[in-house]
N, C-alpha and C positions, 0 to 999 in steps of 0.2 A: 117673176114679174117681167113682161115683154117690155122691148126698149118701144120708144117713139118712131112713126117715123123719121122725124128730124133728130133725135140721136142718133138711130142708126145710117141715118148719111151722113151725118157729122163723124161717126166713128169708121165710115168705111173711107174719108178721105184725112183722117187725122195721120199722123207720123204715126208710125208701128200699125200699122191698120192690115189685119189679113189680108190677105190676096190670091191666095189660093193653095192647094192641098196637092201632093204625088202621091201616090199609092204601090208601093213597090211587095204585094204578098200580104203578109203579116205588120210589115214598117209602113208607120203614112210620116210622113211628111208634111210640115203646117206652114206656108210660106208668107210672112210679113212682110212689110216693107220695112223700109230705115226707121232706126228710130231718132235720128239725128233731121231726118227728114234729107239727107243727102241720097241723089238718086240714082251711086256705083254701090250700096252697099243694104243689104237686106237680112233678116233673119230667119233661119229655117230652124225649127225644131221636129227635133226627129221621134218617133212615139214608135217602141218597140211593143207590139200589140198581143193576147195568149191567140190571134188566130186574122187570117185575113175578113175573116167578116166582123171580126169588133174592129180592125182598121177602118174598111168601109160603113161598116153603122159609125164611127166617132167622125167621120169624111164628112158623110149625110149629115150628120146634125150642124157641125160649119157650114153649110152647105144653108140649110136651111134659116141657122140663125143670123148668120153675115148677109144671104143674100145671092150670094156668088153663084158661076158653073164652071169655074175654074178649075177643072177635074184630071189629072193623068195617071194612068193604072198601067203597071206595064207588070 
């Protein structure tokens, strides 16, 4: 089921709300904000991937469902 789009602005400015992805290889990287809503401290989760293009295909799909192009690949 696709969100709204008034959910999904709701949800891209709420506390812990994605913000964007790094791509280092095989590893991505998912970067949230606070979930406290305090704006020194953030949450990254890290996604050890079997290959750099399922990193990037799981990147693409936050990508497209957040919204975002908040992208770095290195």
């Amino acid at each position: 089921m696709a969100m709204t789009d008034e959910a999904l602005s709701m949800a891209r400015e709420s506390k812990g709300a994605f913000r964007g992805h790094m791509l280092f290889g095989n590893v991505l990287e998912l970067w949230f904000s606070s979930p406290t809503g305090d704006s020194s401290d953030s949450v990254i989760f890290k996604v050890t991937c079997e290959s750099s293009e399922q990193a990037a295909e799981i990147a693409a799909m936050h990508q497209r469902v957040w919204g975002h192009s908040n992208s770095y690949t290195y």
